[in-house]
N, C-alpha and C positions, 0 to 999 in steps of 0.2 A: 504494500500500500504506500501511498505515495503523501506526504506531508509535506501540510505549506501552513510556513509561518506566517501568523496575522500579528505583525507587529504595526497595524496601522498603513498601510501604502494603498495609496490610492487606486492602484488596478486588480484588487487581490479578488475582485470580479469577474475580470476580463480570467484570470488563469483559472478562476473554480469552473464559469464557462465551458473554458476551453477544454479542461480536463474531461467535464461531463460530457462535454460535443464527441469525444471520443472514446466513452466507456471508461476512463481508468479513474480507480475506485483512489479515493483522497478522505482525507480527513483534517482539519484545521488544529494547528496547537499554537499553545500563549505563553510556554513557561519555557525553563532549561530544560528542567525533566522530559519531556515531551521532544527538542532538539535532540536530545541523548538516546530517546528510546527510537526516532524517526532509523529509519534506513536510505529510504528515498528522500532528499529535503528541496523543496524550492523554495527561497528568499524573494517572491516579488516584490520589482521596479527596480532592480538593479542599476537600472539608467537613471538611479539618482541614487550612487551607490555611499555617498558622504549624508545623504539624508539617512539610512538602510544602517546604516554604522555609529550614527549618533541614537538611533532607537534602537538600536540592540544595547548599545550600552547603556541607556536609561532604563533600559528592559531589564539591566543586569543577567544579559543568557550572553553575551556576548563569548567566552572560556569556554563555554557547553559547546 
């Protein structure tokens, strides 16, 4: 299964979408633990990757 992190980015729409438009099974996590247990991880809005790195570390999962 495949995990994306909602730490807040504005397209994390556009990837559940997209996931769904082609069957692959996802599931949403908010914490470290959740980064930790993930196998599959995607970070949506990369393309604001200094945004993405300032809420991970406010998130304190940033080490996980």
């Amino acid at each position: 299964m495949i995990s994306i992190f909602d730490y807040g980015a504005g397209n994390l729409r556009s990837v559940e979408n997209t996931l769904g438009a082609i069957g692959a099974e996802y599931k949403l996590i908010r914490d470290a633990a959740g980064i930790r247990r993930a196998t599959k991880l995607i970070l949506p809005g990369v393309g604001h990757f200094g945004q993405m790195m300032r809420a991970l570390d406010e998130m304190k999962v940033r080490e996980a």
